[in-house]
N, C-alpha and C positions, 0 to 999 in steps of 0.2 A: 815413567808411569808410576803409578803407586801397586802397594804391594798386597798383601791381605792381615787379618789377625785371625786367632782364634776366636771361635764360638763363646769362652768366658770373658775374652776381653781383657784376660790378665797381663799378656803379653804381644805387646804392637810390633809387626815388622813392616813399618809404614815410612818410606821414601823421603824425602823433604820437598815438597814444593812451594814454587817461590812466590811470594804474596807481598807485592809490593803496593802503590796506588792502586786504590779500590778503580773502574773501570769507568767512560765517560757517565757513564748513568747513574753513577752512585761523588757523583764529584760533589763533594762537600758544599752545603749551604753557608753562607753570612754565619747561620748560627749556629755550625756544627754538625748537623744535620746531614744525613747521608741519603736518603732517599723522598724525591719529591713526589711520590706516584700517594694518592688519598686510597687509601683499601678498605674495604669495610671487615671491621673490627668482623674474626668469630669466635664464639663459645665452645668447649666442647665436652663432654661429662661421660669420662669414660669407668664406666661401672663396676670393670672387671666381674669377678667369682661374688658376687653380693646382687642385691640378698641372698638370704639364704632362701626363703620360699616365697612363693607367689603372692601371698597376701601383705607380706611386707612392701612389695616389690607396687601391687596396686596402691599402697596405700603411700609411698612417693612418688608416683604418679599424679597421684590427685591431687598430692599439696603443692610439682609441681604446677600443676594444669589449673588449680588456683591461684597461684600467683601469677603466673602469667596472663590467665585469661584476662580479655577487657583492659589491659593495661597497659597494653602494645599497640597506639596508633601514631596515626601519622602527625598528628598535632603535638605529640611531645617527642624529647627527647629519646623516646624510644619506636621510631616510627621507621622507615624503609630502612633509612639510612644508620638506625643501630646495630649493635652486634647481632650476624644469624648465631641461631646458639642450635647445638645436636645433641646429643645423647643415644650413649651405646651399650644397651643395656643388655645380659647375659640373653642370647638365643632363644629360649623358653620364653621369656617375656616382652619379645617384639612384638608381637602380636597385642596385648593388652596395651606396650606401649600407645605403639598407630593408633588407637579404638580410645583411649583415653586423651591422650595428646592431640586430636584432634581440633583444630583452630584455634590453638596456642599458639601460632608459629614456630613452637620449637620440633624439629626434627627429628626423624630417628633412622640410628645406623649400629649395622654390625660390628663385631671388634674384628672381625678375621673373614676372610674366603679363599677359597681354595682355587685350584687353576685347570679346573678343568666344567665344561658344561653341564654333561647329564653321563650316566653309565655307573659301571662296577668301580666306585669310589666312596667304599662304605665309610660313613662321617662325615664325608667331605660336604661342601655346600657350595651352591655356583651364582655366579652373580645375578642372573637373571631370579633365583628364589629370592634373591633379597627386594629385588625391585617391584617385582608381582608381590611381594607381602607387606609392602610399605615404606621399606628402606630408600634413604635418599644419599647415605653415606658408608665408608666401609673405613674401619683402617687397615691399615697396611706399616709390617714392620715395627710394629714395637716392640722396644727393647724384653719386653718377657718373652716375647715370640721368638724374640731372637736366641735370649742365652739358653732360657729355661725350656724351649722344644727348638734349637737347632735351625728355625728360618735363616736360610743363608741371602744374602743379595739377590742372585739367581730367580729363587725361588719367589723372593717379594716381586722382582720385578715382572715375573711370571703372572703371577697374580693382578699387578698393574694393568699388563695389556690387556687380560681378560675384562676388567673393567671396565677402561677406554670401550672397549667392543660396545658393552652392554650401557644403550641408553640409558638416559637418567638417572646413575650412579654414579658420587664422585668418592675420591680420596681422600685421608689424610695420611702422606705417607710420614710413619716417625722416624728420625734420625735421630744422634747423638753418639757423645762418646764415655766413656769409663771412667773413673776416679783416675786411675794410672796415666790414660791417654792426655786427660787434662795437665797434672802434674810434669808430665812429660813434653808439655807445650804441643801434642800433636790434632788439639782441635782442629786445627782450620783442614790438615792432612784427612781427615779419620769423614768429615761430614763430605768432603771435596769427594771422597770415594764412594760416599752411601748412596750423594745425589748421584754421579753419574752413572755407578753402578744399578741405581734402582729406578733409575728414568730412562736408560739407556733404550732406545729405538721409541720412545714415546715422542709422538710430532709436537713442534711447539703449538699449534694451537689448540692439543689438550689444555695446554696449562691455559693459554691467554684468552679459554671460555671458561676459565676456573674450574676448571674438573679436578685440579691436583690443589691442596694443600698442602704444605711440610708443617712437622710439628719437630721444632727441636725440644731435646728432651735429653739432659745432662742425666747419664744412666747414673752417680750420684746423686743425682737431688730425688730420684722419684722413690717419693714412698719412707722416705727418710726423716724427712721434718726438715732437709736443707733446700736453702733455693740458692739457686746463681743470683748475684747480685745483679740489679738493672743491665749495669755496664758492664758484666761481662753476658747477661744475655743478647744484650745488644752487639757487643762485639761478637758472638757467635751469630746473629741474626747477617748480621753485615758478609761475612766469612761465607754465610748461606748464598745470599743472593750475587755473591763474588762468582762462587762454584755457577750456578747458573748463566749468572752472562757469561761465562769460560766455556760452556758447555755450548749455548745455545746462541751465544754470540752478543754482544755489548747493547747494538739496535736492535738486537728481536724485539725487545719492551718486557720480554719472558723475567728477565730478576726482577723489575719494577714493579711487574702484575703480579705475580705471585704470591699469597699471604701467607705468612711463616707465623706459627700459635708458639709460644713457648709453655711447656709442659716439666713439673717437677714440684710436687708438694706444694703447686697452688691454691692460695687462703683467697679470702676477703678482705685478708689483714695484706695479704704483698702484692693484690692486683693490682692498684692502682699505680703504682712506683713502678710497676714493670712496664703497666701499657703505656707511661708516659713516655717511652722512648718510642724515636721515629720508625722503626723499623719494627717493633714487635704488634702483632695484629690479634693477637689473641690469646687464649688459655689453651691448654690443653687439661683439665681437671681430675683428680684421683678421686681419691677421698672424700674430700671436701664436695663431691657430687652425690653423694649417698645423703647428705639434706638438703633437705630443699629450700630451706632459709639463705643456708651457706652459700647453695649453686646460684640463687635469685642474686645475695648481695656481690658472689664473682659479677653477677653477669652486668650489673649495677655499675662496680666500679670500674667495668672495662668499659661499658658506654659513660663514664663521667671522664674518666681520663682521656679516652678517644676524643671527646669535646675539646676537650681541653689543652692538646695539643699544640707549640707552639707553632703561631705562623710570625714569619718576620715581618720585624714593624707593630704588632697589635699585641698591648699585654692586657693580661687577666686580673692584674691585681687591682682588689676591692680592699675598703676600707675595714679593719676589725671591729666586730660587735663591739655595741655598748655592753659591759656587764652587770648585771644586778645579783641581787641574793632575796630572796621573798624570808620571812620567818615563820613559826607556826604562832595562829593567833587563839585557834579555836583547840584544844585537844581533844579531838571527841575522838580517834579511836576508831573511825569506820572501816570497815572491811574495803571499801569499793566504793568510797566517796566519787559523785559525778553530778555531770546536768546542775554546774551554780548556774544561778541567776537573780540579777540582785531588782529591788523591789524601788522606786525613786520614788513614789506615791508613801511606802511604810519605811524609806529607809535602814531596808532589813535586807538582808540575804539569803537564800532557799538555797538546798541542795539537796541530794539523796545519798541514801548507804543503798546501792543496788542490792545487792545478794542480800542484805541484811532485811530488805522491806521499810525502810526507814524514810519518811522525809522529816529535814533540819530547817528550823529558821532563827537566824541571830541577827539582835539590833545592832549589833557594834557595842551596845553597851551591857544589859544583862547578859547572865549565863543565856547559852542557847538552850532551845529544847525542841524533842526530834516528837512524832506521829507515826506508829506502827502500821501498816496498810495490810498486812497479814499475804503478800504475794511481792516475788522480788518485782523493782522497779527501774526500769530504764531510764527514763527523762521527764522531768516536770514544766509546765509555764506558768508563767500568770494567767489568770484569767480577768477578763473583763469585770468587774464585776462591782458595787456598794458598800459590799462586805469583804472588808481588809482581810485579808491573807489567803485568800479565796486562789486555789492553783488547780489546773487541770496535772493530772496524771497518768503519763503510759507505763502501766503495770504488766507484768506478762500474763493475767488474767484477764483485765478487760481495761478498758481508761476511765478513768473514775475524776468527780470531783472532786476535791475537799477542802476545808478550811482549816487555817495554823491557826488562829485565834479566839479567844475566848467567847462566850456566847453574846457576851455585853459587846462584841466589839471593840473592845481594845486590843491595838493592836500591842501593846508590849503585855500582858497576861496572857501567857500559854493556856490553849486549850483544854476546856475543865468538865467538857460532856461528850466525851467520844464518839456516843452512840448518835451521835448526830449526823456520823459521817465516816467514812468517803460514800459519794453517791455513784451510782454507776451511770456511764453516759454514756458508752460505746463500746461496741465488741472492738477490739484488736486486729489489725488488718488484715492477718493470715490466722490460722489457727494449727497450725502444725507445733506438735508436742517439743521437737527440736529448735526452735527459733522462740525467741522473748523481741521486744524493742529493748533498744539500747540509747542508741544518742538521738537527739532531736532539739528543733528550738520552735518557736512560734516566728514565722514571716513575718514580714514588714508589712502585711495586710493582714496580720492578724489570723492565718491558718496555723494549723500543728505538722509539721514535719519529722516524721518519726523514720528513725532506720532500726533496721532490724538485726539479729543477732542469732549466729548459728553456733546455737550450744555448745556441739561436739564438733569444734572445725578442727581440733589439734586431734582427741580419739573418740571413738565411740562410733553412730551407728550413722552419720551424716560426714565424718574423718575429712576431711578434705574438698568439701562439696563448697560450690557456692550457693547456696540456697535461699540466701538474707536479700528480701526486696527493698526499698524507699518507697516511703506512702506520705501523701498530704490529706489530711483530714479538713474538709470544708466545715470553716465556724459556720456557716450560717445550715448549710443543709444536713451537714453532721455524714456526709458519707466520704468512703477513702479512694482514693486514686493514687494506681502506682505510676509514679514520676520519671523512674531512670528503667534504662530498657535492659540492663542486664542486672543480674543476680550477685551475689559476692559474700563475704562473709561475717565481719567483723565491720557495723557502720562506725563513723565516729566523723569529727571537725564541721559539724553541719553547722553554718551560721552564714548570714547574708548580709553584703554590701551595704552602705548608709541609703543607698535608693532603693533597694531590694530586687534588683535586677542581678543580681552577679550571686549563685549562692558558692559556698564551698561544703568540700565532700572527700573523707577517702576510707577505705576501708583497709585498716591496720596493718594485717599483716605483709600487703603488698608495699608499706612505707613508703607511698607518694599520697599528694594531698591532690586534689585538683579543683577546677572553678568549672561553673556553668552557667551559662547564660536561664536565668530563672522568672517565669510568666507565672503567676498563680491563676493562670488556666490552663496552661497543659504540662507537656513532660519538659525534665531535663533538656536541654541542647548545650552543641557548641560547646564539649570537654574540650580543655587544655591542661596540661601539667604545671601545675604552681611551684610544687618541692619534690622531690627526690631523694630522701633521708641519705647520708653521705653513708659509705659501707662500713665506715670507723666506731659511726654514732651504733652506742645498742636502743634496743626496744623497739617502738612504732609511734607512728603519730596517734592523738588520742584528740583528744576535744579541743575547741576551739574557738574563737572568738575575733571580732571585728574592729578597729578602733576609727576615731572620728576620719584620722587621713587616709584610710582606706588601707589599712598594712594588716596583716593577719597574726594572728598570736596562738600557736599552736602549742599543746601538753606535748610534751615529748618523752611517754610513759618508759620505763625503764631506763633513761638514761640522765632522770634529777633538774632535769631544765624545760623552760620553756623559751621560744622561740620567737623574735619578731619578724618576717618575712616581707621583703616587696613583694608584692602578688605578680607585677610585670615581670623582674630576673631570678625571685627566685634567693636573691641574697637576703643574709640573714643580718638582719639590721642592731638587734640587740638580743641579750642572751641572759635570763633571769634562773640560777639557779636556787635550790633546795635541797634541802639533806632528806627526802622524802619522793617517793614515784609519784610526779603528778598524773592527775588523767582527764582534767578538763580545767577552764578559765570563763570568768568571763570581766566586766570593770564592775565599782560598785563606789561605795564612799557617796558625800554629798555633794563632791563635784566629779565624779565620775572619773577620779586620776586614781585611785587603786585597781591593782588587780589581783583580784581571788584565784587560788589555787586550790582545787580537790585535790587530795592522795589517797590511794589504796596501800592495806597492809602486803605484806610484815612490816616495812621499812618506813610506814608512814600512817596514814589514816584520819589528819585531819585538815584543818582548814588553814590554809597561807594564807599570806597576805606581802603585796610594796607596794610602796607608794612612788607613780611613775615619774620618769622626769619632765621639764616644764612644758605644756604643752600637749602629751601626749593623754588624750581622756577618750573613753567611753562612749558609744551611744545609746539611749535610752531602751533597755528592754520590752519591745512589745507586749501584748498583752491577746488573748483569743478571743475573739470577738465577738463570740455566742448572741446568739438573740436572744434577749428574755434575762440577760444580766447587767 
């Protein structure tokens, strides 16, 4: 039998037992592979003593509960079959958890309970308070519990069965072993004891309706900045479900069913390399759970990896992007260059300085010159219209018309009587103080497609909200209609298929892009997921554009590139970088084979430019279709 250690873990008096071929269930695949049972990947964001007060605590909450919302269906890669992900947030703040996290799918659970139901157990807390208050999950045994307040086995496993009792509450129990125990080679000894010690009288079909998860968790790596390499997490994973079949028996099915999370200074930067091995199902998160970017790209890269999985006989490898390099053509120095679009009627190109109030337009050949509108601006089109330069305008005031060009009409003399214009044409879809339009294009019949934009989604008085609708502006009756049925925050990649049936859409900071099937008479339908930003890449998708083969060409702000995507897998076809943040695209030139690049400052601020390779071109920019132009 095995032996026990001390409470610090400093010194093992742990047996040897003997671990030879892994057991039939774990008999090695063709490809190395030790376990053939499919488990669904889970997340889990353990909070510890953070925040420190409740308003901080609301206000990751909300930016979780924005990224998730509306971006977890069944039509993409993040749909039944993705990572469940939990979160266990310091006691005080369950309650806002449940009430905020509500229809996110992600869950929420205790770090600790106690082992007994109701009575004179001042502190204490009993499983039934968790589940009558929202909790869906509890852990059990983690290594802080263990060194730092004395949880013995015993006691974990005490607390287990009380679980088990109390409907609809599951586990994650943690195990692991110490610096020494490792060094000492007595892993496979040290977990062999925790499992059975700490499952000890629990029926197997606790486990085989998933009520138990194990989280292994090298008491080294957590909290340190060290992780176990893949393969030795995976050789402790293995070692894991070893202990099980020994306990529970080879055919129970109980080591196969069971999902084991590995936990220890989990990034966004190591999830992927760890869940690529067969055996590891999950995260167990520290740290890196207190943001909510950070927890979104874990959760990201354990559902890309899960995917990704090898099966034998079928491999994953695609071809490497084509690479490009755009240059800068234009210097202009914008703050927040967006919304180009190029002119085939004036051979010119449009853009905006959003924050700045600015629109630009250049022939290619004279210096450009920009148009104050005296309110910042989100997105501009063409407009229908006799009179060359002629663009409608969504301002965050109102949408206005105006003309770039001289009053003679020519169009290469900049504009020389200001007071001529912008004209106003239409209130703004919404009019809340926090929201402006941001991205938008004109449809392939000629309507205005505006998204919108929530001011303060990082701080301030909307923190975290989705608030930002999608509206289509009818050219001909002049009134707006909201298109997509949920809210979000940061619009941006709006642009529509060569037939104008297929539009695309995504809102930043959640870094997927997605397609819809698009009627210019009713809503949105029919979302799927196009791209999934990998957890490596920094920034977000930003604006967007179409090209003749029907391939997508996305900004990919904060991380110097822009992208060419299949809209069907998803692979990234060619790769156009720049020493500047792009934030939008569209094609331009006289045969519609360049492609324009917006940047915002500090590290950019004007206008790119490449010219594509053979074949790849443009389609013609729409125009708003107003009557009476």
């Amino acid at each position: 039998g095995l032996g026990s250690w001390n409470k610090s873990g400093e010194e093992a008096t742990v047996e040897t037992s003997s671990y030879t071929t892994p057991p039939p269930a774990y008999a090695p695949l063709p490809d190395g592979n030790t376990s053939t049972k499919l488990r669904r990947p889970i997340v889990a964001g353990n909070w510890k003593l953070n925040p420190a007060t409740r308003g901080e605590a609301v206000t990751l909450l909300k930016l979780l509960a924005s990224n998730f919302l509306n971006h977890r269906d069944s039509n993409s890669m993040h749909g039944p079959s993705s990572p469940e992900v939990v979160i266990f947030p310091p006691l005080p703040y369950i309650a806002d958890a449940v009430s905020i996290l509500e229809g996110t799918g992600i869950q929420v659970g205790a770090q600790n309970v106690g082992q007994n139901e109701k009575g004179a157990f001042t502190g204490e807390i009993a499983p039934s308070m968790l589940v009558t208050s929202g909790c869906s999950y509890v852990l059990l045994g983690h290594s802080e519990r263990r060194t730092l307040f004395g949880e013995t086995n015993d006691e974990i496993n005490a607390s287990l069965h009380k679980c088990m009792d109390q409907a609809g509450l599951k586990v994650i129990l943690c195990i692991g072993e110490t610096l020494q125990e490792y060094e000492a080679g007595l892993l496979e000894n040290v977990v062999d004891m925790q499992i059975r010690k700490g499952l000890e009288g629990i029926d197997a079909s606790h486990l085989l309706n998933d009520r138990v998860i194990i989280a292994y968790e090298p008491v080294w790596a957590i909290g340190t900045g060290l992780v176990a390499t893949p393969e030795q997490a995976q050789n402790a994973h293995v070692a894991i479900r070893n202990s099980l079949a020994t306990a529970y028996g080879a055919d129970s099915g109980v080591a196969e069913y069971v999902r084991i999370q590995y936990g220890g200074s989990v990034t966004d930067v190591s999830i992927e390399s760890l869940m690529s091995e067969n055996d590891i199902d999950g995260a167990l998160v520290g740290g890196a759970s207190l943001n909510a970017d950070s927890f979104t790209r874990i959760f990201d890269g354990a559902a890309t990896a899960d995917a990704r999985k090898k099966v034998p006989g079928v491999s994953d490898e695609v071809y490497p992007p084509l690479e490009l390099v755009a240059t800068e053509a234009v210097a202009t120095k914008n703050a927040l260059g967006e919304s180009p679009v190029w002119s085939d009627k004036e051979h010119a190109i449009y853009w905006v300085s959003a924050t700045e109030g600015e629109v630009w337009r250049w022939n290619l050949v004279d210096p450009p010159h920009r148009r104050l509108m005296n309110t910042a601006v989100g997105c501009i089109g063409l407009l229908g219209s006799s009179v060359p330069g002629s663009l409608v305008v969504a301002a965050e005031s109102a949408i206005f018309t105006t003309s770039m060009v001289s009053d003679g009409g020519d169009p290469n003399n900049p504009i020389a009587n200001f007071a001529s214009g912008p004209t106003f044409l239409v209130d703004r879809p919404d009019h809340m103080t926090t929201t402006r339009p941001n991205d938008g294009r004109i449809d392939r019949f000629g309507n205005f497609v505006v998204g919108m934009y929530n001011q303060y989604h990082r701080a301030g008085p909307t923190e975290g909200q989705n608030n930002a609708g999608l509206y289509r502006l009818n050219a001909q009756s002049l009134q707006w209609e909201e298109i997509l049925d949920y809210k979000f925050r940061v619009s941006n990649g709006i642009c529509f298929s060569g037939d104008g049936t297929t539009m695309y859409f995504g809102d930043t900071p959640t870094r997927a892009v997605y397609a819809f099937d698009y009627d210019q008479y009713g809503p949105l339908t029919n979302r799927r997921l196009v791209w999934k930003m990998p957890v490596e890449l920094p920034g977000g998708p930003d604006g967007a554009q179409v090209d003749t083969d029907g391939k997508l060409w996305v900004a990919v702000t904060g991380a110097g590139r822009v992208v060419r995507l299949d809209t069907e897998t998803g692979n990234v076809e060619m790769v156009v970088h720049l020493d500047a943040n792009p934030t939008s695209v569209t094609f331009g030139g006289r045969d519609l084979d360049e492609l324009f690049i917006t940047t915002r400052a500090p590290n950019g601020g004007g206008l790119y430019r490449v010219k594509m390779p053979h074949g790849v071109r443009g389609l013609p920019e729409p125009e708003f279709g107003m009557a009476g132009y």
